[in-house]
C-alpha positions as CSV (number, residue, x, y, z in Angstrom):
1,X,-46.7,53.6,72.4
2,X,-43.1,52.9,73.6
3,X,-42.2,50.9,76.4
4,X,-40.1,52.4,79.6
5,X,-37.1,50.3,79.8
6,X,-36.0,50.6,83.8
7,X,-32.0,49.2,83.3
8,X,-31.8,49.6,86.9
9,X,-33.5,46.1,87.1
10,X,-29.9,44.9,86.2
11,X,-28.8,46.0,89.6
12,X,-30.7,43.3,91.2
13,X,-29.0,40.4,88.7
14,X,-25.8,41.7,89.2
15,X,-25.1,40.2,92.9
16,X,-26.4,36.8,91.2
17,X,-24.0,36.9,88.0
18,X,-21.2,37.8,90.1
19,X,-22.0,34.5,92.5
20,X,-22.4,32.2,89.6
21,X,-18.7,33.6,89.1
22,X,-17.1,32.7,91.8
23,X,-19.2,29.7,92.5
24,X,-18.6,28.1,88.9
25,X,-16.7,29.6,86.2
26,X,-13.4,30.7,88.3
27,X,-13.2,26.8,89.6
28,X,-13.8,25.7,85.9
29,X,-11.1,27.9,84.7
30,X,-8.8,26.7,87.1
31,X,-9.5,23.0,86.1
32,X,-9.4,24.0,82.7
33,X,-5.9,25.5,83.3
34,X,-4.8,21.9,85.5
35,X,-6.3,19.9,82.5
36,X,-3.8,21.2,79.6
37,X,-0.5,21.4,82.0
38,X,1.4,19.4,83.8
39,X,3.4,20.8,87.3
40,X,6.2,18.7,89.0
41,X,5.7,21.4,92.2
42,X,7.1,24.6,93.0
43,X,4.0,26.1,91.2
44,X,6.0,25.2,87.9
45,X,3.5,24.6,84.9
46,X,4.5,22.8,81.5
47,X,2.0,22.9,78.7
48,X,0.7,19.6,77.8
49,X,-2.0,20.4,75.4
50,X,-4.4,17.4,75.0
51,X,-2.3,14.8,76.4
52,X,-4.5,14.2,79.5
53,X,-7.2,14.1,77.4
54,X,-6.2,11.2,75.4
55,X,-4.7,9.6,78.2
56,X,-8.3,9.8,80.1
57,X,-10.3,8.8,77.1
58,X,-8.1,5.7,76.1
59,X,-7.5,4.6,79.9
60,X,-9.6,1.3,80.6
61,X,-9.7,2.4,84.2
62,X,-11.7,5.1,82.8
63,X,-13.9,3.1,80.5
64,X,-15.1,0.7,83.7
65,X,-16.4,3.6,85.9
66,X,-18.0,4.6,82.9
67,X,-19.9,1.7,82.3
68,X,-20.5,1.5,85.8
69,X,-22.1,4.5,86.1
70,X,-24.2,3.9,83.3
71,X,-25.7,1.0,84.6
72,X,-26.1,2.8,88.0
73,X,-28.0,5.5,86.4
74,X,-30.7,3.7,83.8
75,X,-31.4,1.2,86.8
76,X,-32.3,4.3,88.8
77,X,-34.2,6.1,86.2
78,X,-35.9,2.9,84.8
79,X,-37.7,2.0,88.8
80,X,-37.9,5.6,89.9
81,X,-39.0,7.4,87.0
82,X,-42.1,4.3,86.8
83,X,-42.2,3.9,91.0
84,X,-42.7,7.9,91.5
85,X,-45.7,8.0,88.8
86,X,-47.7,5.2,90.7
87,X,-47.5,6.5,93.9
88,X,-48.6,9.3,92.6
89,X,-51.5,8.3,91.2
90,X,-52.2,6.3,94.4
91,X,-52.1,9.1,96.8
92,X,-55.2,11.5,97.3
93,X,-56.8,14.2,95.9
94,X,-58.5,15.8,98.4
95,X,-59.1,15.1,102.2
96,X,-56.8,15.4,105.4
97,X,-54.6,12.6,104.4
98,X,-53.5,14.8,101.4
99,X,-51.0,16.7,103.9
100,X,-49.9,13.6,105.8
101,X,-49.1,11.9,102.0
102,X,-46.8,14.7,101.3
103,X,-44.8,15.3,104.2
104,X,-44.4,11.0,104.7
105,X,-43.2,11.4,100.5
106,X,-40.5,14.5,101.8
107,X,-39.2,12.7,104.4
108,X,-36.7,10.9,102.6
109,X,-35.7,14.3,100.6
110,X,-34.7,15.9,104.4
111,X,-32.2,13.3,105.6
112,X,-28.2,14.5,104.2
113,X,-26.9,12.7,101.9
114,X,-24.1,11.4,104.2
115,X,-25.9,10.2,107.0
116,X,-28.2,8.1,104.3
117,X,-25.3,6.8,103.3
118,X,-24.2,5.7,107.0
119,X,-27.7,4.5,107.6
120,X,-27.7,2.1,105.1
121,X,-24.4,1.3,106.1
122,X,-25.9,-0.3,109.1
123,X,-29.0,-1.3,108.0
124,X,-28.0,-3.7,105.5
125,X,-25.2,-5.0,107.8
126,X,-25.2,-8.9,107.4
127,X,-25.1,-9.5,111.2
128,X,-26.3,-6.3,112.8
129,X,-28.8,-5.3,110.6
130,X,-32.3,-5.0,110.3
131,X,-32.1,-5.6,106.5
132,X,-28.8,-7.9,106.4
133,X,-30.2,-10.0,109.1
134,X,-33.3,-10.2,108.2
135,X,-32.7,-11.7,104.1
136,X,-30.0,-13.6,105.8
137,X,-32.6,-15.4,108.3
138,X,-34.8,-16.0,104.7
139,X,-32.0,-18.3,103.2
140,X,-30.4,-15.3,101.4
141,X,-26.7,-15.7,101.6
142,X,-26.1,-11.5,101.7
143,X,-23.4,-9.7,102.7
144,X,-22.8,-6.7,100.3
145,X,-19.2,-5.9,102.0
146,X,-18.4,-8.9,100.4
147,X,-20.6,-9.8,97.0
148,X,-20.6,-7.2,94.1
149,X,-24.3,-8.6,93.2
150,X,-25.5,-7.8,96.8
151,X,-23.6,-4.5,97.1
152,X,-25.0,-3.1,94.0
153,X,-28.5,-4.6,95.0
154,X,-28.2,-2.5,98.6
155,X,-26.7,0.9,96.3
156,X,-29.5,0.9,93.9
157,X,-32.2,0.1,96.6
158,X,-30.5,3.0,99.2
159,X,-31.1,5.5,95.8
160,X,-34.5,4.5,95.4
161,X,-35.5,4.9,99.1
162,X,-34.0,8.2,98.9
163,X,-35.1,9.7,95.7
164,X,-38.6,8.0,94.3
165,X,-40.0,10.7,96.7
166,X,-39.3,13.3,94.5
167,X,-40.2,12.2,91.6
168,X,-43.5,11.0,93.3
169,X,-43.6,15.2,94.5
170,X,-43.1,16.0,90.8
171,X,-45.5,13.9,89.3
172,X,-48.4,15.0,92.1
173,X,-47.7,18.2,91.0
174,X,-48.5,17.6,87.6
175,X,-51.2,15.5,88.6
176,X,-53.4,17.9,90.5
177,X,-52.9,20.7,88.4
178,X,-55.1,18.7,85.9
179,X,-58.6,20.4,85.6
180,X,-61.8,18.1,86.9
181,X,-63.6,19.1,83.7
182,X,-60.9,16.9,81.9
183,X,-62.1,13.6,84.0
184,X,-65.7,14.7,83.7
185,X,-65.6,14.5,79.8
186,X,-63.9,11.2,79.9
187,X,-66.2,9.6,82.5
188,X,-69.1,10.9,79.9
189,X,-67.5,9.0,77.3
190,X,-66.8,6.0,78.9
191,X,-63.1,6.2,79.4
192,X,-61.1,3.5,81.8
193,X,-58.7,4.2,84.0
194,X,-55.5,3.0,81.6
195,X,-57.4,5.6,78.7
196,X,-57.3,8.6,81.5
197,X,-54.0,7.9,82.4
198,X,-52.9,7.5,78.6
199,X,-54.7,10.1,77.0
200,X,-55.1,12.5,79.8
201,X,-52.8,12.2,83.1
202,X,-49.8,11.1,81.6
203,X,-49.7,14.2,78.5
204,X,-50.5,16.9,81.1
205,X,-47.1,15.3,83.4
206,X,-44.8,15.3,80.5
207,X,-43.2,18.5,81.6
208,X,-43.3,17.8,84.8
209,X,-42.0,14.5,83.8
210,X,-39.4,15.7,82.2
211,X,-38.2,18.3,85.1
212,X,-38.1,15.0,87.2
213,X,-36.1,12.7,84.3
214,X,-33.1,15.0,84.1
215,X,-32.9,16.0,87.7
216,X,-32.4,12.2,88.6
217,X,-30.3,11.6,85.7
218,X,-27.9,14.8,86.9
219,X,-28.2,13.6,90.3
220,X,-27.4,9.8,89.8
221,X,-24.3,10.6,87.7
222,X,-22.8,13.1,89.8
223,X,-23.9,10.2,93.1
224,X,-20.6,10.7,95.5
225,X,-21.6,10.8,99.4
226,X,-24.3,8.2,99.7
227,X,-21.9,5.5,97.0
228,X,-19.1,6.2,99.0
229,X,-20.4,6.1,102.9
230,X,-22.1,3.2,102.1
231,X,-19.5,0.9,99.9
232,X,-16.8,3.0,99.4
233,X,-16.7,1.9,95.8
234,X,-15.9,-1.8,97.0
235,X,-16.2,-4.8,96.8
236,X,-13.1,-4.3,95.0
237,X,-13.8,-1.7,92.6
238,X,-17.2,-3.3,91.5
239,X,-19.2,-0.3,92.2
240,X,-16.4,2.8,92.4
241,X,-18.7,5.2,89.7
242,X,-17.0,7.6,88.0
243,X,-17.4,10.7,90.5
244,X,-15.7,8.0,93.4
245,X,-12.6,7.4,90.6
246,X,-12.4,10.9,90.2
247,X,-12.4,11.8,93.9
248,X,-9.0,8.9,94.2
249,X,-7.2,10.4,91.4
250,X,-7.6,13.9,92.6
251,X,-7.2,13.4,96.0
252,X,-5.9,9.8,96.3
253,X,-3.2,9.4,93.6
254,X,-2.9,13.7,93.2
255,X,-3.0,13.4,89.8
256,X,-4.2,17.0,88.9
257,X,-4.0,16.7,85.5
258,X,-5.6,13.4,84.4
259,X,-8.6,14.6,87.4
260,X,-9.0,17.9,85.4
261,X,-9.4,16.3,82.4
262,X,-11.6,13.3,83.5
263,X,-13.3,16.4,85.3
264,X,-14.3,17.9,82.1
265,X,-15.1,15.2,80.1
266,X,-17.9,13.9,83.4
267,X,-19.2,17.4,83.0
268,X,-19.3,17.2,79.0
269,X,-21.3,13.9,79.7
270,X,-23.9,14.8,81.1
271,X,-24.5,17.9,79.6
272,X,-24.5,16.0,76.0
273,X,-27.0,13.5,77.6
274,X,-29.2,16.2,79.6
275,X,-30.1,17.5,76.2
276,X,-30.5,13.8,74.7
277,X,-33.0,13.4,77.4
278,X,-34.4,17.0,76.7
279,X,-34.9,16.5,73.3
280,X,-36.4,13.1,73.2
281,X,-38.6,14.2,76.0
282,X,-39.7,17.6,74.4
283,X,-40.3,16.1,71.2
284,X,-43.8,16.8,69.3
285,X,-44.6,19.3,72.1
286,X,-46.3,21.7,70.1
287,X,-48.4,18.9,68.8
């Protein structure tokens, strides 16, 4: 018996295709164009090939936000990723307080990413703020406008207020989609709580898992509004990540070409390490 193949369904695709166009591949043309010319104005191009390229790839300036970035994002994945799973397996089930867990866990996930930025701004203030004052009252000598160690202390800890709550959504998910007849053969053998969670929980959250690993690794290296709002890549340039240097060559210094290219290279990052994490992630799955 032959299938009916209704082409028409292509109609409905077509508004989203032509979006994705003008959203994404017409901008990345046009950077890809900046990236391998250079212009002295008047709309004047001269080919440059992979000059800004090299120049990127070679420029210390470059390797710094780099690192920096790196150790931005691993200290983000390495508390939420953890954080997120516990509270998830902390929050209920069943009952009323089911609802009330997972709006409190969305809050965070409402606020822009601006005005978290400002808020922490203030909050972590070392004379007007709750959180400035109040480790500075302890014996804490803070003041993150002024101490790389505090600012990237205050950074990481604005991330993690922000976005543990959705890996701790994720990870629910995964959670109560589990069967009961799973825990009911383990409690019949005997199983603790770490052998549930080892042989059972934590297998049946790996996609989830997963989902939530290389959202917040996407998210964390592409960080801009929150970094910049709340240290503006200061003190010094002790926590300017690489999507803040990019933003003051572009914009700052107008460098077109070096930002295209620096431009492509971020993106060629973390799509090479998206499917690092992918693969590791998805490993043995059929197993």
């Amino acid at each position: 018996m032959n299938k009916t193949v209704n082409q028409k369904a292509w109609l409905f695709v077509l508004p989203v295709f032509l979006l994705v166009a003008f959203n994404a591949i017409i901008p990345l043309m046009t950077v890809v164009n900046y990236s391998v010319q250079e212009t002295f104005g008047d709309n004047t191009f001269f080919w440059s090939g992979v000059l800004w390229f090299t120049e990127v790839l070679q420029s210390e300036r470059f390797h710094d936000s780099l690192i920096r970035q790196m150790i931005f994002t691993f200290s983000i994945l390495a508390i939420e990723v953890p954080m997120g799973v516990a509270i998830a397996l902390a929050m209920p089930r069943k009952g009323p307080w089911v609802p009330v867990c997972l709006v409190l866990m969305a809050l965070p996930l409402l606020i822009p990413w601006n005005v978290v930025g400002a808020m922490w701004n203030i909050f972590a203030l070392p004379d007007i703020g709750l959180l400035g004052y109040g480790l500075n009252a302890l014996g804490f000598d803070y003041n993150f406008t002024r101490q790389i160690g505090d600012a990237w202390f205050t950074l990481i800890l604005m991330d993690v207020w922000h976005w543990t709550s959705l890996v701790v959504l994720l990870a629910y998910a995964g959670l109560v989609s589990i069967p009961d007849a799973y825990y009911q053969a383990a409690k019949i053998d005997g199983a603790g709580a770490f052998a549930i969670f080892r042989y059972i929980q934590l297998p049946k959250m790996k996609r989830v898992l997963t989902i939530a690993v290389l959202l917040r690794f996407m998210d964390s290296f592409m960080v801009y509004t929150e970094a910049v709002v709340l240290t503006g890549g200061g003190p010094g340039n002790s926590t300017t990540l690489l999507s803040i240097d990019l933003v003051k060559i572009a914009l700052g210094q107008f460098d077109l070409g070096p930002a295209a290219a620096m431009s492509i290279i971020y993106f060629l990052i973390i799509l090479a390490l998206s499917w690092v994490f992918y693969t590791l992630m998805m490993r043995n799955e059929e197993s």
